[in-house]
GUMARVO-177068 format. One record per residue: residue in three letters; z, y, x of N, C-alpha, C in turn. Coordinates in steps of 0.1 Angstrom, whole numbers, plus 5000, padded with zeros to 4 digits. Example, Ala and Ser with C-alpha at 12.3 -4.5 7.8 and 13.67 -1.06 7.14 Angstrom:
<atoms>
ala507849435132507849555123507849675132
ser507149785128507149895137507950005129
</atoms>
This chain:
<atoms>
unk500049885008500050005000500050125009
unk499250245004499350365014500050465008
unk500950515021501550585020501350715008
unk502250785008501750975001501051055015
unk501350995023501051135032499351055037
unk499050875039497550865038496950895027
unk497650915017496850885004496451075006
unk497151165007497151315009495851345020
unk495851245029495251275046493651225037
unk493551105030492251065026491651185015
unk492851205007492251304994491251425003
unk492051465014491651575021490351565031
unk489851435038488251385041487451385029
unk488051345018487051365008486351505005
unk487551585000487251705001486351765011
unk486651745024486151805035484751755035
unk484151605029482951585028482251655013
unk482851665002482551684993481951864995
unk483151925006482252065009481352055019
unk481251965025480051945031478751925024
unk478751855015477651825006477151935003
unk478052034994477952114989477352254998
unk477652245008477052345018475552295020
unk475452205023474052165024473152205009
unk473552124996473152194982472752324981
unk473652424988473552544987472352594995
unk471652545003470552595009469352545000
unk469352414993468252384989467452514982
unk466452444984465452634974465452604957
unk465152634949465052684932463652734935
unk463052644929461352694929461652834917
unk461252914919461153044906460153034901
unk458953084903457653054897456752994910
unk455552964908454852944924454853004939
unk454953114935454953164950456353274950
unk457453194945458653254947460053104945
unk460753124957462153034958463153124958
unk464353064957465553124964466553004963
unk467753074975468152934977469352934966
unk469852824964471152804955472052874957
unk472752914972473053014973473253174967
unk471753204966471353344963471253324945
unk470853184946470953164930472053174925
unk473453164929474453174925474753324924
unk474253394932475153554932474553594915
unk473053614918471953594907472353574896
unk473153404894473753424880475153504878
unk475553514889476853554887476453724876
unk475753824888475153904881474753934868
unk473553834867473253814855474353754842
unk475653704843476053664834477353784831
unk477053884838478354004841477554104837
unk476354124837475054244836475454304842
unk476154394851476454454861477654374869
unk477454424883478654404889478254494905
unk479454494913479354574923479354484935
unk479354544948479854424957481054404955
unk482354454951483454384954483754314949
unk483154314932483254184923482154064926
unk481054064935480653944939481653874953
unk482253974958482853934968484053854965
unk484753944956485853864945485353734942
unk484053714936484053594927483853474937
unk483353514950482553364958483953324971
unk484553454968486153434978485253434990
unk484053544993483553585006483953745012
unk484053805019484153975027483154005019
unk483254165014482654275011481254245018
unk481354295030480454225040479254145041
unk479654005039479153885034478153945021
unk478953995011478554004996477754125003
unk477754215005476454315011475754265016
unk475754175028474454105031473654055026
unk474553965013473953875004473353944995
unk473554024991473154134979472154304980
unk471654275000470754365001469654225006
unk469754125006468754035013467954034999
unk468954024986468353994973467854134968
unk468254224971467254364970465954364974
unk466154334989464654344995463854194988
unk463754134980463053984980462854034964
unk463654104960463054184946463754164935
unk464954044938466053984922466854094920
unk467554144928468454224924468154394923
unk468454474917468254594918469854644920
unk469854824926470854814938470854984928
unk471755044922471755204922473055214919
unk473455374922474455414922475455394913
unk476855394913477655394901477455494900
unk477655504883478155624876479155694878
unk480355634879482455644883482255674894
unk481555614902481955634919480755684929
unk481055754938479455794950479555724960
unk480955654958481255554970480555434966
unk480455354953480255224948478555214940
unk478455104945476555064937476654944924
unk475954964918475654904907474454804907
unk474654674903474054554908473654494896
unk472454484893471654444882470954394884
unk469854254874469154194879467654244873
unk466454214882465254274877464554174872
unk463654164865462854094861462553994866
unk462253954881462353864889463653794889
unk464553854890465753834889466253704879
unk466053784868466053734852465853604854
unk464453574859463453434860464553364865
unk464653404880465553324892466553254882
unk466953304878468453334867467953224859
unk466953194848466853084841465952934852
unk465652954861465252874869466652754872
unk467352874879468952814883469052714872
unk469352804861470052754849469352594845
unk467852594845467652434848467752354852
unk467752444871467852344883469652304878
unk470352354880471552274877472052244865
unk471352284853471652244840472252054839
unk471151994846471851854843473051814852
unk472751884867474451874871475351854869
unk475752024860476752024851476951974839
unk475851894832476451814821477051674827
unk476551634834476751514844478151524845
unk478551664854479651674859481051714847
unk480751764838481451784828481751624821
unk480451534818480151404812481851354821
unk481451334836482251204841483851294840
unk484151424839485151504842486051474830
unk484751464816485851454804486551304806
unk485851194809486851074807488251094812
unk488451234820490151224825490351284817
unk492151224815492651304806493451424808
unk494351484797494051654805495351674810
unk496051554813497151594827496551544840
unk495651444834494751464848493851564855
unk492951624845492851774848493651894849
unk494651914847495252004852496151974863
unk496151824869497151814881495751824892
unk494451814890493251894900493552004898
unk493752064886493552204888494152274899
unk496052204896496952224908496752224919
unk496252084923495652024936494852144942
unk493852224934492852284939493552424944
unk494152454932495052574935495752574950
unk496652484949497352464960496452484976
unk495052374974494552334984493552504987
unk493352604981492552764980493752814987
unk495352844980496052894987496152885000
unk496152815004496052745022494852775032
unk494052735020492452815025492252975032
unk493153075017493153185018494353225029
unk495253205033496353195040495153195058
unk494653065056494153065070492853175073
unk492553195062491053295062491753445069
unk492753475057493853595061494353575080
unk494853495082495153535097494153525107
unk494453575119493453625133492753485133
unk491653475145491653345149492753275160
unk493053365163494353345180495153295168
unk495653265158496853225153496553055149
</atoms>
């Protein structure tokens, strides 16, 4: 019988493969129409956008748990390629306003295909647990983000 602390050490290779997967997923391309891709990645800000009709960088930065930074990069790469449109706030001269364009839009129901059956799949096998089994993941995940964010937060020398 394995211990709590292998059974804790295995849950945690899983995990550590399961984001691996997932990192690789994230590059695949989303055909848009013929002569337009984007990757699952960018497809993600895209819907995020689109399912917020506006948002700014701080709230994509908020939502992917990436730097300001990150979410600028990500969010002028999708300017220049034509999904996202980029103008000024109204409230602020400091802050920009993030909307999706027409291209955008597409990308946006493209996504919604390309992982449409994912997530029923993944919802399908999720419901057979029951819902103290789902909320002791929820915990698990919680727990396992806190830790995440803890190590993100300090230097690298630490």
């Amino acid at each position: 019988m394995e211990s709590k602390e292998e059974l804790i050490r295995s849950a945690i290779i899983q995990l550590l493969q399961i984001a691996g997967k997932y990192s690789r997923i994230e590059e695949l391309p989303i055909v848009v129409d013929k002569d337009t891709e984007v990757t699952t990645r960018e497809a993600h800000v895209i819907q995020a956008i689109g399912e917020h009709g506006e948002m700014n960088i701080t709230n994509v930065a908020n939502r992917f748990g990436i730097t300001k930074s990150a979410a600028s990069q990500m969010t002028a790469k999708l300017v220049n390629k034509g999904f996202v449109a980029k103008k000024q706030a109204v409230h602020s001269s400091k802050e920009f306003s993030l909307s999706l364009t027409e291209l955008g839009w597409r990308a946006f129901k493209a996504h919604e295909m390309f992982h449409g059956k994912d997530l029923a799949d993944l919802i399908a096998r999720l419901s057979t647990f029951s819902l103290s089994q789902i909320a002791t993941i929820s915990v698990m995940l919680d727990s396992i983000g806190a830790v995440m964010d803890e190590r993100l937060s300090r230097s690298p020398e630490q």
